[in-house]
N, C-alpha and C positions, 0 to 999 in steps of 0.2 A: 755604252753608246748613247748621243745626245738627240735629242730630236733633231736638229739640224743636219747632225749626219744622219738620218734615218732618212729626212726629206734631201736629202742630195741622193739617197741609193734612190729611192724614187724615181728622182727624174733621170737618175742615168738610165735606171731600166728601161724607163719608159719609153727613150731616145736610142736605145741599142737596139729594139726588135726581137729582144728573147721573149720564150713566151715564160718563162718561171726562172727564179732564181733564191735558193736557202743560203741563206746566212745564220751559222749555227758558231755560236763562242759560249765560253766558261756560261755565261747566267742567262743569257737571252737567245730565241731561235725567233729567226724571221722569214718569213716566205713571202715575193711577191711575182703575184701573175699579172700577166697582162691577155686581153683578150687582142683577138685579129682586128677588129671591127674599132678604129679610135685607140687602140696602144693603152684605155683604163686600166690603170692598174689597180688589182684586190693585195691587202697586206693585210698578214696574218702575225701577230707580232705576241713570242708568248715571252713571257720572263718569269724565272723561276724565281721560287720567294729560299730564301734562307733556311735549310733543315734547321730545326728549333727544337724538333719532336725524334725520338726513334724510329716512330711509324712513315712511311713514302707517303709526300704530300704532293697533290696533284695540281700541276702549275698551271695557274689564274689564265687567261688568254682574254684579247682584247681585241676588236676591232681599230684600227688607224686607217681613216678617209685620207686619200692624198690631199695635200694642200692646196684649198682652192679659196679666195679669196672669201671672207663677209660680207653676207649682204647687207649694203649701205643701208643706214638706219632712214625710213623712209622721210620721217620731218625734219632730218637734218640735209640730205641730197637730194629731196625733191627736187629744187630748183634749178637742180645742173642737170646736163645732157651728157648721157651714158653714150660711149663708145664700145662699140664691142668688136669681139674679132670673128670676121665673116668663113673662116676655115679651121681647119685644126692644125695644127703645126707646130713651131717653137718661136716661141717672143724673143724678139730682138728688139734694141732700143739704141741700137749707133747700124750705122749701114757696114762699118769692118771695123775690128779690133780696135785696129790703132785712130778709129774716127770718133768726133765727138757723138756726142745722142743727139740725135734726133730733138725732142722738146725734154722739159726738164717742167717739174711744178714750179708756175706762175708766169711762162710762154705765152705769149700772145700766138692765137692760130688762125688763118685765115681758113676759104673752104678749098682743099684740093693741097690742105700742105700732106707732106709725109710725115706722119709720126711715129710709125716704127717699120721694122720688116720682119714675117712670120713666114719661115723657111716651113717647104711643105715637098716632100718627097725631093728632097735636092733642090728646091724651085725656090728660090727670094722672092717673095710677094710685097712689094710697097704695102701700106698701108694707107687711105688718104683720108684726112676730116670730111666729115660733108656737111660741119657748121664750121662758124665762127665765132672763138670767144678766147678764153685762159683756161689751160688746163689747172684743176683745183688739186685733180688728185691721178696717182699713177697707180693702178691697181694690180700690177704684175711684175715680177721682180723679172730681171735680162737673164736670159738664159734659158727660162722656163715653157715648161709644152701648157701648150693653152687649148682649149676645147671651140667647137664652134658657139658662137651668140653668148662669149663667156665677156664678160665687162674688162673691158682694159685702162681706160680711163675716164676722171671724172671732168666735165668744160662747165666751165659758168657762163654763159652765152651774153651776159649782159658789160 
């Protein structure tokens, strides 16, 4: 199992509402919980190393943080204005399926355009600028659950 699929069980968890869920195969055992309060989920991710030896070796365990963006290195992003997301919810970056996105890197944005929509208990929430510039950078892939006052996009305002 690759990281990618590791971070897809994630956010499916995180988006069903269970509160625990193990995933046990041939060489690796995975647990992840999520708490009531925000859907955080804790993963417990152990993987067994290869019998080498006759004696039972006790398998390594590892903490894995769900994927949450970098923080922008400060002397390179100073200059642009951080977007964040005002709820907790899931990012969305077209209004339906079959619609295009919303903005794309290197959009012109005025103040009050929509740039995305962060589904929150069944509820679609626009999302609106409250500058105007070019978006530089898009900090969240579509699909994904997003926390509150977590950075969504980078704007250059100039």
């Amino acid at each position: 199992m690759d990281l990618k699929e590791i971070q897809n069980l994630i956010k499916f968890v995180s988006n069903s509402g269970v509160a625990e869920v193990k995933l046990e195969m041939d060489d690796i055992k995975i647990t992840i919980r999520t708490t009531l309060e925000g859907n955080t989920p804790e993963i417990t991710y152990l993987q067994q190393a290869p019998a080498q030896h006759a004696l039972p070796q006790a398998a390594p365990q590892q903490q894995i943080a769900p994927s949450a963006p970098a923080a922008p290195a400060a002397d390179e992003n100073s200059k642009y204005i951080t977007i964040k997301s005002p709820i907790i919810g899931t990012f969305y970056r077209k209004p339906a399926p079959d619609k295009p996105m919303f903005v794309e890197v290197g959009t012109s944005i005025s103040k009050g355009d929509v740039l995305c929509v962060i589904e929150a208990m069944k509820l679609f929430n626009e999302i609106e600028s409250e500058v105007s510039g070019k978006i530089v950078k898009i900090l969240v892939d579509d699909s994904s659950p997003v926390e509150f006052d977590q950075p969504l996009f980078l704007v250059d305002p100039s």
